[in-house]
TORPA-4810 file (N, C-alpha, C, O; in nm, 3 decimals):
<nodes>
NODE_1_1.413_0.127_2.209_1.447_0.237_2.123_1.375_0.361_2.173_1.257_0.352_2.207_X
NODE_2_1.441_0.477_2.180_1.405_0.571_2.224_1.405_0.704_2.152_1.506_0.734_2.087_X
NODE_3_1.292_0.794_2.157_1.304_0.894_2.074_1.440_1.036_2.139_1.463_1.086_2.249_X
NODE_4_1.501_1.053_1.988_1.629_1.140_2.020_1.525_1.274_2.051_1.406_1.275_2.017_X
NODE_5_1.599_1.391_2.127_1.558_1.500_2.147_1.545_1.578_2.065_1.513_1.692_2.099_X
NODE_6_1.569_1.542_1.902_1.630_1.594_1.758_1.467_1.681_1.769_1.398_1.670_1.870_X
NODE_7_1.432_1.746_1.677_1.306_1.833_1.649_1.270_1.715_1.577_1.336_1.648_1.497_X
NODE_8_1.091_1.694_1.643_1.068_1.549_1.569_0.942_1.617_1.539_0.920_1.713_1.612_X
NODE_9_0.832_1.586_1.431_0.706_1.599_1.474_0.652_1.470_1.499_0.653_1.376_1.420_X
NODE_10_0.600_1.472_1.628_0.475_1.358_1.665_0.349_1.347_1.620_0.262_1.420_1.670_X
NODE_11_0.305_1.224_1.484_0.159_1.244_1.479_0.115_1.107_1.547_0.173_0.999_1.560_X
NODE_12_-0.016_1.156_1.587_-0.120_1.036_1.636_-0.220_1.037_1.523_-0.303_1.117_1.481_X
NODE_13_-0.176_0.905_1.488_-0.314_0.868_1.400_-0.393_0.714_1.409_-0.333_0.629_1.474_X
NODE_14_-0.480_0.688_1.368_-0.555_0.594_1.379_-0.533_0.497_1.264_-0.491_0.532_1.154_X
NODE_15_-0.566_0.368_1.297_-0.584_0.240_1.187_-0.751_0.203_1.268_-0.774_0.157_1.379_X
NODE_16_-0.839_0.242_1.167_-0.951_0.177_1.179_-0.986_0.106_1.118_-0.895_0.073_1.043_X
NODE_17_-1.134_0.014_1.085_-1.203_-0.072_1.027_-1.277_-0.144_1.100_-1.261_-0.166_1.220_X
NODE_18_-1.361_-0.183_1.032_-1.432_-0.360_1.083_-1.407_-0.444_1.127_-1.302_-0.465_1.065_X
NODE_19_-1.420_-0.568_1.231_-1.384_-0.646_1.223_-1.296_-0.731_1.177_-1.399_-0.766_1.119_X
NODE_20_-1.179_-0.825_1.130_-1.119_-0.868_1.055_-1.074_-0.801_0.948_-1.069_-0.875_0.850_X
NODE_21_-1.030_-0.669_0.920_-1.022_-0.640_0.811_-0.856_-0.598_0.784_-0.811_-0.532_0.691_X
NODE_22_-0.784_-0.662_0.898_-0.652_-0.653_0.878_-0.541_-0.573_0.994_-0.421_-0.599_1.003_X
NODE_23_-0.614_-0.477_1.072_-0.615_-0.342_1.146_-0.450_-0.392_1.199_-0.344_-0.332_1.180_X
NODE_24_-0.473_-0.506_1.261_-0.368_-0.519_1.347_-0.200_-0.601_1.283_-0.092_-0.626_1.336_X
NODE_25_-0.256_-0.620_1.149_-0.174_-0.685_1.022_-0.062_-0.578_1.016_0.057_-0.577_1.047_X
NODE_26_-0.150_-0.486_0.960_-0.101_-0.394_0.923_-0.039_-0.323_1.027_0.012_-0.222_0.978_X
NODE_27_-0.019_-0.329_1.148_0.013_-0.190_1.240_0.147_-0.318_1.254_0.249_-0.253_1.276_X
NODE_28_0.187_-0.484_1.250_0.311_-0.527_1.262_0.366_-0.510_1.174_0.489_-0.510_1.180_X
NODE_29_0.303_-0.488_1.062_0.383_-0.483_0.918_0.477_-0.353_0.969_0.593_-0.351_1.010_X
NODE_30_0.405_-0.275_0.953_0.495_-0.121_0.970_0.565_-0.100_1.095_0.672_-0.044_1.075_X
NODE_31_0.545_-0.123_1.203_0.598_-0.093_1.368_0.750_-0.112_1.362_0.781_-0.230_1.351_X
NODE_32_0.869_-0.012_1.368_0.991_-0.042_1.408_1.011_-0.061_1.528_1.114_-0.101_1.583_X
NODE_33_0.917_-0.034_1.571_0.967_-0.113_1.732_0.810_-0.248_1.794_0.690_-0.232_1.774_X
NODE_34_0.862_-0.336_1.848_0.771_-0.451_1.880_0.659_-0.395_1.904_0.645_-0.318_2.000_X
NODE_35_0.558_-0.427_1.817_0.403_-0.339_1.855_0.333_-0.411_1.970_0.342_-0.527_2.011_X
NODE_36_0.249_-0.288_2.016_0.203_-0.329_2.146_0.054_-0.425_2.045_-0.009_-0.415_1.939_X
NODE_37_0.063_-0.498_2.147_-0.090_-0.543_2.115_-0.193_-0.671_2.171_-0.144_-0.780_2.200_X
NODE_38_-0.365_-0.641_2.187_-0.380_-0.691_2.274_-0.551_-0.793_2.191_-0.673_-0.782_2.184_X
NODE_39_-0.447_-0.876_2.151_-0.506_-0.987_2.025_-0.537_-1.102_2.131_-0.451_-1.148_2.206_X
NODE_40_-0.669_-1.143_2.129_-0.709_-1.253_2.212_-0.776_-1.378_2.158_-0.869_-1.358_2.080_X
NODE_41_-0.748_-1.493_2.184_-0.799_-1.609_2.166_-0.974_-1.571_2.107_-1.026_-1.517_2.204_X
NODE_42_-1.043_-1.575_2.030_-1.180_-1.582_2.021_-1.244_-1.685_2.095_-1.209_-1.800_2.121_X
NODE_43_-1.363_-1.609_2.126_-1.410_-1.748_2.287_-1.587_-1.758_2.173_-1.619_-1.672_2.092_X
NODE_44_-1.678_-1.896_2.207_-1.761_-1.907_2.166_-1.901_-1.815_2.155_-1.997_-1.813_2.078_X
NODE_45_-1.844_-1.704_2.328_-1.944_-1.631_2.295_-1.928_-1.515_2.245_-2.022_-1.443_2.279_X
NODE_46_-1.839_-1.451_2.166_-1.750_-1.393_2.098_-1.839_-1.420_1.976_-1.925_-1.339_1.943_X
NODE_47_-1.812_-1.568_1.887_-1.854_-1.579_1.792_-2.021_-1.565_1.790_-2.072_-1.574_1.678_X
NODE_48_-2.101_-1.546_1.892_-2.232_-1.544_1.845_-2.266_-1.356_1.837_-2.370_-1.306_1.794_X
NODE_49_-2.174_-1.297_1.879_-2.204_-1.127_1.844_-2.119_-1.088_1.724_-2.167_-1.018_1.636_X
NODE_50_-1.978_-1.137_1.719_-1.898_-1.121_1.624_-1.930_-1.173_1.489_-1.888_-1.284_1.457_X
NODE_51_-2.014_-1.090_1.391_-2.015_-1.138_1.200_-1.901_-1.225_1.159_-1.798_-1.158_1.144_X
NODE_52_-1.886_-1.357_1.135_-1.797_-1.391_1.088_-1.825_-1.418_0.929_-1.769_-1.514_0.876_X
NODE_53_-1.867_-1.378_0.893_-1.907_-1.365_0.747_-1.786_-1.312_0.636_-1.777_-1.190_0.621_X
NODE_54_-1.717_-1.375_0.579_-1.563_-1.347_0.535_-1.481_-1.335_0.568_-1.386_-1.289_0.504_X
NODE_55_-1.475_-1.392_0.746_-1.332_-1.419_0.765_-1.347_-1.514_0.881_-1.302_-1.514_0.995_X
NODE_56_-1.433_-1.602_0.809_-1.470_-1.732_0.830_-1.321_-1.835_0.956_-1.354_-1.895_1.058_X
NODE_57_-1.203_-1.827_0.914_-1.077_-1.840_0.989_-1.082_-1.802_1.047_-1.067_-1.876_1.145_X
NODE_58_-1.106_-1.659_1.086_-1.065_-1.587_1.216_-1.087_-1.664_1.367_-1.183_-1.732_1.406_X
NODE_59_-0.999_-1.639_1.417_-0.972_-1.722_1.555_-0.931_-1.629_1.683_-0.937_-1.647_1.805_X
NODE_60_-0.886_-1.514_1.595_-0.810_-1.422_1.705_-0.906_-1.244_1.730_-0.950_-1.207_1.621_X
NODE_61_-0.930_-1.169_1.818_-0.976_-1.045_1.772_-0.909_-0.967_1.906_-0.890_-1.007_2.021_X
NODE_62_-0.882_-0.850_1.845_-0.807_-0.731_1.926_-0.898_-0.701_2.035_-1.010_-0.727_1.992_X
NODE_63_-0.908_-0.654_2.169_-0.980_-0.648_2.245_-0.957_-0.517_2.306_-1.056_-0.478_2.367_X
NODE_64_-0.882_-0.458_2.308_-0.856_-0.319_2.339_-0.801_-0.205_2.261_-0.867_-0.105_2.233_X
NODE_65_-0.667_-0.228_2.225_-0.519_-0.133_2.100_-0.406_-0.221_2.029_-0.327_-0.303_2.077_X
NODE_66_-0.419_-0.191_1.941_-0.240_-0.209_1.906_-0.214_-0.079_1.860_-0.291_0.006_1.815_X
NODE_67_-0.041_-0.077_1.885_0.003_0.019_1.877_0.130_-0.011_1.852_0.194_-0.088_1.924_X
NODE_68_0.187_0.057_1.729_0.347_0.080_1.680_0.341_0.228_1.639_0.262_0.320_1.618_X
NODE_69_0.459_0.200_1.641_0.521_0.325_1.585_0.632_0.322_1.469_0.708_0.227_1.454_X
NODE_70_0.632_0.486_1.350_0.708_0.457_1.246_0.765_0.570_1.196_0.687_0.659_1.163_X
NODE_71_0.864_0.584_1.185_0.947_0.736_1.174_0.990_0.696_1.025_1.056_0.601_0.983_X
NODE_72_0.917_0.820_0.949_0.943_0.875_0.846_1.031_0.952_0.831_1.074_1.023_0.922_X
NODE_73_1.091_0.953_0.671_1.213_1.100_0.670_1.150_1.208_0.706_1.028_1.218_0.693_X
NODE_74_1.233_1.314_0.760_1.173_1.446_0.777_1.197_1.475_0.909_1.220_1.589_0.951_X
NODE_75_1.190_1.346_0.992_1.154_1.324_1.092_1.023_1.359_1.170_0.991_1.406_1.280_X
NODE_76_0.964_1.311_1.052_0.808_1.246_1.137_0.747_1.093_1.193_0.729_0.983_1.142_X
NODE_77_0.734_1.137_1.292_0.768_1.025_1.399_0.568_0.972_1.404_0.506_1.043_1.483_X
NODE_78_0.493_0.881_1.342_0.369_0.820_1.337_0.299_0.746_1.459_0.257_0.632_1.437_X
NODE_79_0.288_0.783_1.546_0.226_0.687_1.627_0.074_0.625_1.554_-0.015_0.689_1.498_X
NODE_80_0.083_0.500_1.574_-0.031_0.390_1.504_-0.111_0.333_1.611_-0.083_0.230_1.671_X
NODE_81_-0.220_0.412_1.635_-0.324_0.338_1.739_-0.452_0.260_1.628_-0.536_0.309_1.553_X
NODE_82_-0.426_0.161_1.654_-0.544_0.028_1.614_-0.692_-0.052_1.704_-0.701_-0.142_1.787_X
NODE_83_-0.779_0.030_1.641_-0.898_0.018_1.694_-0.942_-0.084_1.661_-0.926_-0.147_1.556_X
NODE_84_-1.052_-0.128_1.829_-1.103_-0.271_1.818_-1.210_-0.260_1.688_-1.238_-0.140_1.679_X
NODE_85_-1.272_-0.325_1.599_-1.357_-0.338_1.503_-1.508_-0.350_1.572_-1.581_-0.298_1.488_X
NODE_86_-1.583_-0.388_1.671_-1.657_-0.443_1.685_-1.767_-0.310_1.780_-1.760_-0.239_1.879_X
NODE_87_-1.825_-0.331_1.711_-1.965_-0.223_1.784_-1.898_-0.193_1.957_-1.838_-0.091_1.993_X
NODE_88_-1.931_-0.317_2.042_-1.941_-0.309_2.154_-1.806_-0.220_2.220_-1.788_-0.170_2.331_X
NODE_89_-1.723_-0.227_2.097_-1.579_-0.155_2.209_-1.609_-0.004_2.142_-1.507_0.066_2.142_X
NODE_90_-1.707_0.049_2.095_-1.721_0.199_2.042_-1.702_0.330_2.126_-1.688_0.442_2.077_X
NODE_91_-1.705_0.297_2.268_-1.677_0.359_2.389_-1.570_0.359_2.400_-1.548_0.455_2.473_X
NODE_92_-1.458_0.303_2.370_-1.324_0.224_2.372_-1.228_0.333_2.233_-1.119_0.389_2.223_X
NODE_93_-1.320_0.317_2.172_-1.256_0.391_2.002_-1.256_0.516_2.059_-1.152_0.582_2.057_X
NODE_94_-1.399_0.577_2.132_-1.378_0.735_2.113_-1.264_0.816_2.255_-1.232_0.934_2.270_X
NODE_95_-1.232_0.706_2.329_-1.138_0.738_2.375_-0.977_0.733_2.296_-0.895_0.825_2.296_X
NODE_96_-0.962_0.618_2.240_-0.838_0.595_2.149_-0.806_0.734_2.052_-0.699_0.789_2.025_X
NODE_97_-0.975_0.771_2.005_-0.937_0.917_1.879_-0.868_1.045_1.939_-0.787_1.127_1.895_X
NODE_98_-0.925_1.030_2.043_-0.905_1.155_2.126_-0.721_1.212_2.120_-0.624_1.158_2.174_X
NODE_99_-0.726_1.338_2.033_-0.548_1.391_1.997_-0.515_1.338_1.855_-0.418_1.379_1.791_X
NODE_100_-0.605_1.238_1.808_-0.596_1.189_1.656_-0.571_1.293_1.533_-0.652_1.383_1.513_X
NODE_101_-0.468_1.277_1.462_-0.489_1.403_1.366_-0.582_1.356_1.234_-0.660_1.429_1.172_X
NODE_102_-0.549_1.200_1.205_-0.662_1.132_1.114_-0.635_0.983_1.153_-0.563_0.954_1.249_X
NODE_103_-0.712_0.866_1.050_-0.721_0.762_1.059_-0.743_0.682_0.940_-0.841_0.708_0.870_X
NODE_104_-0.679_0.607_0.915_-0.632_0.543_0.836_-0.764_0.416_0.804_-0.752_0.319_0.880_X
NODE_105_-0.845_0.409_0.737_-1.014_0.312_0.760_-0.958_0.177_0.702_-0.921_0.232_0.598_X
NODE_106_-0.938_0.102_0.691_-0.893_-0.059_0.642_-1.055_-0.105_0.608_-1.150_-0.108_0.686_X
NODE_107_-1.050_-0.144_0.450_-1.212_-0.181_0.406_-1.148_-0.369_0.345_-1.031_-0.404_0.327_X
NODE_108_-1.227_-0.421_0.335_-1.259_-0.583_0.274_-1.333_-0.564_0.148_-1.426_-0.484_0.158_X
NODE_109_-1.318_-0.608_0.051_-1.399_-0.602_-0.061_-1.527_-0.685_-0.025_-1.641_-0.643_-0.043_X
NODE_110_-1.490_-0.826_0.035_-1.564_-0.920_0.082_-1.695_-0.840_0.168_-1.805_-0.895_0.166_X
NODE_111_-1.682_-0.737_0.227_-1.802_-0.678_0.355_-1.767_-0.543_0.338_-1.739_-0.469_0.432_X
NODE_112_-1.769_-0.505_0.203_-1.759_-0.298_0.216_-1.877_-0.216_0.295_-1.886_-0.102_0.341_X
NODE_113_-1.961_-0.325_0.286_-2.080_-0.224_0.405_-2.031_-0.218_0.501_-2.024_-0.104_0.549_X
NODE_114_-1.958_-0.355_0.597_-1.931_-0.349_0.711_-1.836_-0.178_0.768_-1.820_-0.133_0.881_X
NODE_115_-1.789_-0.122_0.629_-1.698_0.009_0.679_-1.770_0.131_0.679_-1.705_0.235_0.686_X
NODE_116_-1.912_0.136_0.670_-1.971_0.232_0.631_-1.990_0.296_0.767_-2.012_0.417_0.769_X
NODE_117_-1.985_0.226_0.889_-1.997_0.249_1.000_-1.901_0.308_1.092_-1.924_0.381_1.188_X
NODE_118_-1.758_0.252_1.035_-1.611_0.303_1.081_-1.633_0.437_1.031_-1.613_0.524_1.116_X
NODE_119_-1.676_0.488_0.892_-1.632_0.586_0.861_-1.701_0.700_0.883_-1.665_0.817_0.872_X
NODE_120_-1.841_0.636_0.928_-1.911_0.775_1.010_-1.852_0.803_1.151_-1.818_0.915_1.190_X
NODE_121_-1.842_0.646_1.246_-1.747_0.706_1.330_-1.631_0.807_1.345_-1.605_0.880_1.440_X
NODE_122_-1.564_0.791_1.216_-1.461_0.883_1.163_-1.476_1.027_1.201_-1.424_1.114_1.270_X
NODE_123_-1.611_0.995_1.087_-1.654_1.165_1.046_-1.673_1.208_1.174_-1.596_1.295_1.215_X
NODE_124_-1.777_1.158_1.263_-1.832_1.203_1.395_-1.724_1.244_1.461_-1.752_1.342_1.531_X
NODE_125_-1.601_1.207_1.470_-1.452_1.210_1.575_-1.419_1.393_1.475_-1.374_1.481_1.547_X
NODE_126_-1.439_1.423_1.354_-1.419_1.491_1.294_-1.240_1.505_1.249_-1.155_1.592_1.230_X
NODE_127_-1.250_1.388_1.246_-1.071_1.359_1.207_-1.064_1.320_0.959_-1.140_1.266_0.880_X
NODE_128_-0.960_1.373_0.950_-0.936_1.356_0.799_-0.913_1.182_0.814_-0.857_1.127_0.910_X
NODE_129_-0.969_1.117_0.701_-0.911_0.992_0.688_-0.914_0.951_0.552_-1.002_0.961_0.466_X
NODE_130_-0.849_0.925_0.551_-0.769_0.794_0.386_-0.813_0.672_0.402_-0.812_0.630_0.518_X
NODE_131_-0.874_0.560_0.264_-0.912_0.436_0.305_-0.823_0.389_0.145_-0.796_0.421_0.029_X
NODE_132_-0.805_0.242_0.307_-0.716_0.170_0.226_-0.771_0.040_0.210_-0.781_-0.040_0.303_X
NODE_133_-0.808_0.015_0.087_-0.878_-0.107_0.045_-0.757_-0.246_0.072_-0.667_-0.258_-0.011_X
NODE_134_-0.764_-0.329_0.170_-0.730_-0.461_0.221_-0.703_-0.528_0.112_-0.819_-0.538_0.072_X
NODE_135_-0.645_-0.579_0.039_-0.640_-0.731_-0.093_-0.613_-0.868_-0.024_-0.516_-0.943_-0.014_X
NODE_136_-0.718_-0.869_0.010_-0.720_-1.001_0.096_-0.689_-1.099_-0.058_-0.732_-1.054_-0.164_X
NODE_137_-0.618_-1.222_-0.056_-0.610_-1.309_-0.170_-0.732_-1.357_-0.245_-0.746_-1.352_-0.367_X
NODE_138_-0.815_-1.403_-0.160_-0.951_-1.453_-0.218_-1.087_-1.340_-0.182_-1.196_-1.371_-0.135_X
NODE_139_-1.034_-1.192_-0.223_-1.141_-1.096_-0.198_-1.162_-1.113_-0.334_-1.109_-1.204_-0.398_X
NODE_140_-1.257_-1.008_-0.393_-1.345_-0.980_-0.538_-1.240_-0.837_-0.589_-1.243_-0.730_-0.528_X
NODE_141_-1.167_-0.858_-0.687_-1.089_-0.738_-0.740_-1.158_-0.642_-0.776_-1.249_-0.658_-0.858_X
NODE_142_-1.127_-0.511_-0.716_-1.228_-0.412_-0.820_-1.146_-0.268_-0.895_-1.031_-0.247_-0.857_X
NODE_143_-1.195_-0.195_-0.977_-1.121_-0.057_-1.001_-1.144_0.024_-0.856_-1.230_0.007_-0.769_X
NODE_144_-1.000_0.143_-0.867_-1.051_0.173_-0.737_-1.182_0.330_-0.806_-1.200_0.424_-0.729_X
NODE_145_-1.219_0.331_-0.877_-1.332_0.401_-0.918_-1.451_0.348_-0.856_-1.534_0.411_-0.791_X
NODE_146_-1.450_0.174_-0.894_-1.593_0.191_-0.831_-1.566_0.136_-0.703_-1.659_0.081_-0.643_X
NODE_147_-1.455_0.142_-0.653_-1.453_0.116_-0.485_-1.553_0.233_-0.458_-1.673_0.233_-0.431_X
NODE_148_-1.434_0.358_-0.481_-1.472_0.488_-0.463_-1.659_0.495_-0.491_-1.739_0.515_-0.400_X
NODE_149_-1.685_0.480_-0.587_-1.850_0.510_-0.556_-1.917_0.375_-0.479_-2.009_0.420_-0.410_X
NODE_150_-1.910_0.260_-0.465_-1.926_0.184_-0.346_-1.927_0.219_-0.251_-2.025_0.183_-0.185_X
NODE_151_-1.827_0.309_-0.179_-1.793_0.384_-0.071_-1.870_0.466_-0.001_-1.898_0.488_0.117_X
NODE_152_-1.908_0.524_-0.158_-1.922_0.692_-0.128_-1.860_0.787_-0.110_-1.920_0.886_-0.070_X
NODE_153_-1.723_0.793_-0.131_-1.621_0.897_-0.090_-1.644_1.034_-0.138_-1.685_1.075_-0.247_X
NODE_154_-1.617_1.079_-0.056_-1.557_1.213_-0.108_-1.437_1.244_-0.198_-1.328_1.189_-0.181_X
NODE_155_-1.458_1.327_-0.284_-1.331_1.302_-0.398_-1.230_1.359_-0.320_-1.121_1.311_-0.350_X
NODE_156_-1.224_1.440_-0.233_-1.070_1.418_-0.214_-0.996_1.364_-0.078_-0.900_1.414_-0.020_X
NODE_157_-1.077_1.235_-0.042_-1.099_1.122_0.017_-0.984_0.993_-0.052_-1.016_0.900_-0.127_X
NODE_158_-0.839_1.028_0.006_-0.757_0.948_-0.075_-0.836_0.796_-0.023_-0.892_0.770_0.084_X
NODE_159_-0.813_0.702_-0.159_-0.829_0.566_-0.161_-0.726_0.508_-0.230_-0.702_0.544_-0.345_X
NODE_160_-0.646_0.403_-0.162_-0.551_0.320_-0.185_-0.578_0.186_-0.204_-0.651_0.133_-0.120_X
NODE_161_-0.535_0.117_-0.298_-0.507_-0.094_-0.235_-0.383_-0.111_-0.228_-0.285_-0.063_-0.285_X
NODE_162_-0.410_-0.226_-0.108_-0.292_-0.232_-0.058_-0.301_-0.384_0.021_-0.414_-0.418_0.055_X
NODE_163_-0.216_-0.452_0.045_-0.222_-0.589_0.121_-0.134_-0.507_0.258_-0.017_-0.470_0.248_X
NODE_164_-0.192_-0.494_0.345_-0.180_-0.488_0.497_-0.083_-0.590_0.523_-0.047_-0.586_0.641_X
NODE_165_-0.012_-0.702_0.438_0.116_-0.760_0.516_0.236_-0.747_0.468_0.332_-0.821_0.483_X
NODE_166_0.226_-0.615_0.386_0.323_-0.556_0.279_0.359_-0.431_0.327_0.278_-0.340_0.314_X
NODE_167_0.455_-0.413_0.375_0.509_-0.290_0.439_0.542_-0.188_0.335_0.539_-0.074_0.381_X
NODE_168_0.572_-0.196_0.213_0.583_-0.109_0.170_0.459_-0.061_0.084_0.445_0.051_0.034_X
NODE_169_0.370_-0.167_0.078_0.193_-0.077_0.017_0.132_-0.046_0.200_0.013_-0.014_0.195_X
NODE_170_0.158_-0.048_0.272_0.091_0.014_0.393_0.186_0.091_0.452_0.178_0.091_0.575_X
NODE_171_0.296_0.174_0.391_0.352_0.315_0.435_0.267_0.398_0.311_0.218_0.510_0.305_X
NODE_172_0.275_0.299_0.227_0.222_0.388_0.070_0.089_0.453_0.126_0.085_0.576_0.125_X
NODE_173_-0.010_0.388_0.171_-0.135_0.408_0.247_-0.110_0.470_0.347_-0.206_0.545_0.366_X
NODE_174_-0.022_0.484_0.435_0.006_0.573_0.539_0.019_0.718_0.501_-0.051_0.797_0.565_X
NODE_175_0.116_0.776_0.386_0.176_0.842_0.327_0.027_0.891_0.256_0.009_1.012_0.264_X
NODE_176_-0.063_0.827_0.199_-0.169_0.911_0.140_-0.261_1.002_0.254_-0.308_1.115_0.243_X
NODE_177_-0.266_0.896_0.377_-0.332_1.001_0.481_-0.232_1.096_0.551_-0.289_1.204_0.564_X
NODE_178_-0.118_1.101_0.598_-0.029_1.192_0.619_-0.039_1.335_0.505_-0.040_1.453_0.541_X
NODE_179_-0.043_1.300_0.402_-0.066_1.415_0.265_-0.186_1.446_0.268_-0.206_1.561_0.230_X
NODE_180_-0.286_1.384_0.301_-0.405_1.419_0.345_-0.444_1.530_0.436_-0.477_1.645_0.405_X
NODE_181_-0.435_1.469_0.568_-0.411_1.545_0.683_-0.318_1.685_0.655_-0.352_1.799_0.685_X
NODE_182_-0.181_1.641_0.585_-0.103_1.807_0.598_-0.169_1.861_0.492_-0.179_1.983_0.503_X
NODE_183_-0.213_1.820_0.404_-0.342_1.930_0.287_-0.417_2.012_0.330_-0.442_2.118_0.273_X
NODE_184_-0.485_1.963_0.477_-0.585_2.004_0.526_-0.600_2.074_0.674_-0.701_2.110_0.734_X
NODE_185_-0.477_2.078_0.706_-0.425_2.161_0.849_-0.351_2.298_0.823_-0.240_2.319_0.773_X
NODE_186_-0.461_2.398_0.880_-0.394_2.529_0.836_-0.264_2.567_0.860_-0.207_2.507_0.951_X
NODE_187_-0.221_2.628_0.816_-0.106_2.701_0.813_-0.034_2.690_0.904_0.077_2.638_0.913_X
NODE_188_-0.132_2.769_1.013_-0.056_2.851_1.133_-0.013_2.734_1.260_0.044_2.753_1.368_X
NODE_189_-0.064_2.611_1.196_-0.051_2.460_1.291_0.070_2.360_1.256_0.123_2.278_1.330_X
NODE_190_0.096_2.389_1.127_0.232_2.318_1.062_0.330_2.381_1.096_0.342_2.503_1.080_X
NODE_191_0.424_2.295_1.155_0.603_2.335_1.207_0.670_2.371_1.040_0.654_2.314_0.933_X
NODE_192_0.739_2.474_1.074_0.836_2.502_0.931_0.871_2.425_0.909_0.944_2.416_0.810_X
</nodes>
């Protein structure tokens, strides 16, 4: 599938998070076209740097990007770059941000500290981002109030829940950082 020559806008944005916290769930859920992606067997010495602390299953971890893409009405056309979770690929992320307009943070109720780190990365990239609280089945339910002060957010720091294998609560989450981002991009940078 190929993009028409129609007036499109192209955004680049990010799916970040932690470790296991869905990143790459979510980027098949949404992708109209076969997402790229580069999900690898977990090897033993993997598991002695990698926290497996709530996602105890995990067997598989991203090692470089995934990437889909998702055209909204309007014709805004989303490119979805999905960052590795893990400290050691952080050299790896700040190349991926690079042209990012924001990023989308994927949190676990199970390890909300573990995102406290994505989202300074965030800040540091100086990109807008929206977090979308994961509903893993056997996470801890919460209001999203006291997600929000758990967090620390900034109030106008959209926060969503959403199950990452639900395409239509992870456009919903897409759609809060897209409104985000165009809230917050001046004027003279938005296409009529």
């Amino acid at each position: 599938m190929y993009l028409s020559g129609d007036d499109q806008t192209l955004v680049k944005l990010l799916v970040a998070g932690p470790f296991g916290v869905g990143k790459t769930t979510l980027i098949r859920a949404l992708s109209e076209t076969p997402p790229l992606h580069t999900e690898e067997v977990m090897t033993q010495t993997g598991a002695i740097v990698d926290d497996l602390a709530g996602v105890r299953d995990k067997t598989t971890t991203t090692v470089a990007i995934d990437f889909g893409r998702l055209t909204l009405p309007g014709d805004l056309v989303l490119y979805l770059f999905g960052t590795p979770g893990q400290k050691r690929f952080r050299p790896l992320w700040q190349d991926i941000a690079r042209g990012a307009l924001g990023a989308l943070v994927l949190a676990d109720t199970r390890r909300l500290a573990d995102s406290f780190e994505v989202m300074d990365i965030v800040e540091e990239a100086g990109l807008r981002y929206a977090v979308a609280v994961n509903t893993f089945p056997d996470a801890p339910q919460h209001s999203v109030e006291k997600l929000r002060d758990a967090l620390d957010l900034h109030p106008e720091t959209p926060l969503v829940l959403c199950d990452a294998r639900d395409r239509d609560q992870s456009v919903d989450a897409l759609i809060a950082l897209v409104g985000h981002v165009l809230d917050h991009t001046p004027q003279e940078n938005q296409n009529p």
